[in-house]
N, C-alpha and C positions, 0 to 999 in steps of 0.2 A: 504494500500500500504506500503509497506516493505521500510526501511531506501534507503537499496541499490537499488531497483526499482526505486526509489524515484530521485536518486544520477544519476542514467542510463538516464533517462528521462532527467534532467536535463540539462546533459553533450550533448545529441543528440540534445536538442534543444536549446544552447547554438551557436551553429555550425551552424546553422539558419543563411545566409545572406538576407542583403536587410526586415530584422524585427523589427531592433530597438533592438536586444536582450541585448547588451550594450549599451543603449540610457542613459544619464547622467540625462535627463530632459523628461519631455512628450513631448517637441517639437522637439525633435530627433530620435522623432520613425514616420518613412516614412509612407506612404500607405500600404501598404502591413501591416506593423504593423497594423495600424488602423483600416485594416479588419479584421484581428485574434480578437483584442479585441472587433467589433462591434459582429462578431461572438460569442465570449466568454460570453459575456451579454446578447445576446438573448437566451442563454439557460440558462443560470441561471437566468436571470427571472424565468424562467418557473418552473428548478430544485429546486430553494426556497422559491417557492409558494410566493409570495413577498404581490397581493392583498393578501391574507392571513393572513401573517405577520403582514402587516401592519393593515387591518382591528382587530389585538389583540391589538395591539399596541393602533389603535383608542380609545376600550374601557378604556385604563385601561387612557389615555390622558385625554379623557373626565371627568373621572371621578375626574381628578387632578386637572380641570381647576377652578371649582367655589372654592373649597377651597385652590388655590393658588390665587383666587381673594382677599378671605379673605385675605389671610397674607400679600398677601400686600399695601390692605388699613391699615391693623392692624398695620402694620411698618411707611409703608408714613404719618398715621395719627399725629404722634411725630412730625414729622418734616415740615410737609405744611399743607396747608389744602385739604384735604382730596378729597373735591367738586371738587377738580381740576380734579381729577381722571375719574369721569366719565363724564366732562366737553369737556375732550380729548379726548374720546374714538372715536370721528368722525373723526380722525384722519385715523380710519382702513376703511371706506368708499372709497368702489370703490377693496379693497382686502376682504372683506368679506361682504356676504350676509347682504343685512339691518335688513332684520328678525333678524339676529345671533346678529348684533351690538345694534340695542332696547335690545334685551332677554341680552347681557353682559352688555348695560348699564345700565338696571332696577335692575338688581344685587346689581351694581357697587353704583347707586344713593342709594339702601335700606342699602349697609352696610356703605358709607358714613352717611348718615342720622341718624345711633345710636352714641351715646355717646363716647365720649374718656374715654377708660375705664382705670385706673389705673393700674400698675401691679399687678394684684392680682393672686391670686394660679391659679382659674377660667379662668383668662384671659391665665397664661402661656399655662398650659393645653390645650383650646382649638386651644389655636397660633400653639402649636408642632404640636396639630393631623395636623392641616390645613398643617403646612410642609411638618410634613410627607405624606401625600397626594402628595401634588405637587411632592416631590421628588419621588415617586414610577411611573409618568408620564415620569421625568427623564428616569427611569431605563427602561421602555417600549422602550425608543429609543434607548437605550443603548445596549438593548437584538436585535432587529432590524438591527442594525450595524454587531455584530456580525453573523448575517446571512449572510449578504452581503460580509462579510470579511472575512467567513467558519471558527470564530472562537466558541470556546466550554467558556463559564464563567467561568472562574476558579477565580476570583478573592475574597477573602475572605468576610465573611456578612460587616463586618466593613468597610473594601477599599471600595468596591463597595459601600455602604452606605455614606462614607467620600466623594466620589468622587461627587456621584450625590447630595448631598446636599450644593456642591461649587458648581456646576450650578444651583442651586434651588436660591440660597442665592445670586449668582452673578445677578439670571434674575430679582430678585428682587430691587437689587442696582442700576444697569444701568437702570433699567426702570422707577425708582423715579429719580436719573437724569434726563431723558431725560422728564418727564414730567414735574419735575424743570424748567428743561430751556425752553420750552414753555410758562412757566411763567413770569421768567424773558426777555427773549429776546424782547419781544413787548412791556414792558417798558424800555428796554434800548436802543429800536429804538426811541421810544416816547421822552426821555430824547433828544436824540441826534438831536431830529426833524427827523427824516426822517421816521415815522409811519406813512406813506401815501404809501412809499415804501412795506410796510412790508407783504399786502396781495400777493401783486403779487412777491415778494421774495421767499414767502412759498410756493404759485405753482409749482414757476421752480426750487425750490431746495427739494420738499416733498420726490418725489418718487427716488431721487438719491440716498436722503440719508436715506432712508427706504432699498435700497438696496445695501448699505455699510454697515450698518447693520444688516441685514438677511443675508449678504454676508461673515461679520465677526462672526457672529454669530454660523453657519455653521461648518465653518473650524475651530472654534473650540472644536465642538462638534464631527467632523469627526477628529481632534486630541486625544482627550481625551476620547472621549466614549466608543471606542471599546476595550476590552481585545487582548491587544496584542503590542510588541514593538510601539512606538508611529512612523508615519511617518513623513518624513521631506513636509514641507509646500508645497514645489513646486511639492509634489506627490497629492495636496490635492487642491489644486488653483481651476483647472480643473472642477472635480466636483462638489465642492464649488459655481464656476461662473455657470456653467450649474443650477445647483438646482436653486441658486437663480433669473436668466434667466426665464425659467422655472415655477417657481411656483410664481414669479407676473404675469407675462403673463397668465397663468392657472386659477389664483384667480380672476382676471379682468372679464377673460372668464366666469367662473364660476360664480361670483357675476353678469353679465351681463344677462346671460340666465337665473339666478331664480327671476329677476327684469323683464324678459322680457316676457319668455315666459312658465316658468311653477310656477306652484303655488302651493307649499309644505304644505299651510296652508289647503288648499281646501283634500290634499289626507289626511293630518298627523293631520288635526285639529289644536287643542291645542299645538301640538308637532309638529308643521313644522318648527317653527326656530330652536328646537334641532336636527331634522333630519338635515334641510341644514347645521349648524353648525356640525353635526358628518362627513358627508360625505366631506363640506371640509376639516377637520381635516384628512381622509382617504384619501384624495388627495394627500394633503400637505407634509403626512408621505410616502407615495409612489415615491413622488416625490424625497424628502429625500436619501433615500434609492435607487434609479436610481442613485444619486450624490456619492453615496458610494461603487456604482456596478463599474460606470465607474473610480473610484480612485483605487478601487481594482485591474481589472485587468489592467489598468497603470500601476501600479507597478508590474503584473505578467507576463508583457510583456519582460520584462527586468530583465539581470542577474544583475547589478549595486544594491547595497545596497542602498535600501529607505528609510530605518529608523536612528531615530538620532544616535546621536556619531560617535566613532569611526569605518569604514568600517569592518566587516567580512564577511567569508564564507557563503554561502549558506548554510542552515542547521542549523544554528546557530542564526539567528538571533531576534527570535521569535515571527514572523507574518508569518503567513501560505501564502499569499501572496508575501513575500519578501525573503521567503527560496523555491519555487518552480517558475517554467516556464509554464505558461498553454500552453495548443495545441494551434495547429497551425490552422487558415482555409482553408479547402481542396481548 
């Protein structure tokens, strides 16, 4: 499609009343809006093969998760003890398959279980591949985004490399925190006497705060991952709450029916806990990427500038989303 075409289009649906086509916020865009975009997402589902997408996506994920396991017992092991690691992994119970949580925590107890190894050449070495592993899981979601946001990668080996290895290294940080303070918190209940309190605190606070976390987790990845002007927050909320809405509700569901009623081991043998773990994983990333359809066309509902800084024109702004107006539903 031609600049000017492009520019034609724009201006005609512009002119659009009762659509939200100037909506400041997604909550400013009426009904009518919100059919054009439920319309707009049921075809490109379909237009971006999305199961598709995301089942590439799964492989190259899976393949990044045991040696993103390694790296970071390989890191957490410096700084705690290590057993903890897979001490907490019951923590995912009830969002992932039990089969997947034994097969992650057998992992998790054999690479606790060897030596703190020194820095040595050996150890660097194998820490990087294990990185760069994980990080190549990164850039599968990354490429994934960009589907759903019709953008093309342009971003150079090194950016892109730079990028996803500050998600690689951040999931690493926060998540030796957060097993840290699993540590400490129950002794500083203990201290304070009230570790009588502390089982049924963890109940009613587990899955909040598991989803302020997948929640925050999200919309930062729907910031940063995709190639393209970054969007401002409140284009990206939306999404964000849905996914993570969404895919605990999904994974409950799912870890419910392979507990209840079918038996992965029985058809996959040996390989039914990596089966149930891929195709959650294939969930989880579909699910994703619905969270990224529905931000997309929010923001292509509307002529208002969605991305950071300072306001410009249409055309200019460089998110294919936030320099056009999708159609309208008939």
């Amino acid at each position: 499609m031609s600049k000017l075409t492009r520019a034609a289009k724009n201006k005609n649906r512009m002119q659009q009343r009762g659509r939200g086509r100037h909506a400041r916020t997604p909550s400013e865009i009426p009904v009518r809006g919100w059919k054009d975009i439920l319309f707009r997402i049921y075809h490109s589902l379909q237009k971006d093969r999305i199961l598709l997408i995301a089942a590439g996506s799964t492989f190259y994920l899976l393949l990044a998760l045991f040696p993103a396991l390694t790296a970071f017992v390989s890191v957490y092991g410096f700084l705690a003890d290590r057993n903890a690691v897979a001490e907490n992994v019951s923590l995912l119970v009830g969002l992932l398959p039990i089969d997947s949580i034994n097969l992650i925590r057998g992992q998790l107890e054999a690479l606790a279980a060897q030596e703190n190894k020194v820095l040595s050449l050996g150890f660097l070495v194998g820490l990087s591949v294990a990185l760069w592993s994980a990080n190549n899981g990164f850039k599968a979601i990354f490429e994934a985004l960009n589907v759903a946001y019709s953008e093309d990668e342009s971003r150079s080996f090194v950016r892109l490399n730079v990028i996803s290895f500050v998600f690689t290294f951040a999931s690493i940080f926060f998540g030796m925190i957060f097993i840290v303070s699993l540590g400490v918190v129950p002794t500083l209940l203990n201290v304070l006497g009230v570790d009588g309190w502390a089982a049924l605190l963890f109940r009613l606070v587990r899955w909040p705060l598991i989803a302020v976390i997948v929640g925050t987790a999200i919309s930062v990845i729907y910031r940063f991952g995709p190639d393209r002007e970054h969007a401002q927050w409140r284009w990206l909320s939306w999404g964000a709450i849905l996914s993570t809405f969404v895919w605990m509700v999904t994974s409950a569901g799912f870890t419910f029916y392979l507990s209840n009623f079918a038996d992965y081991n029985a058809t996959y043998g040996a390989l039914g806990a990596v089966a149930g773990l891929m195709i959650w994983i294939w969930i989880s990333v579909i699910i994703l990427i619905l969270g990224a359809e529905l931000n997309a066309e929010l923001e292509h509902q509307t002529a208002t500038d969605t991305t950071t800084g300072d306001p410009v024109e249409m055309g200019k702004r460089g998110a294919v989303v936030a320099d056009t107006l999708g159609k309208s539903a008939k």
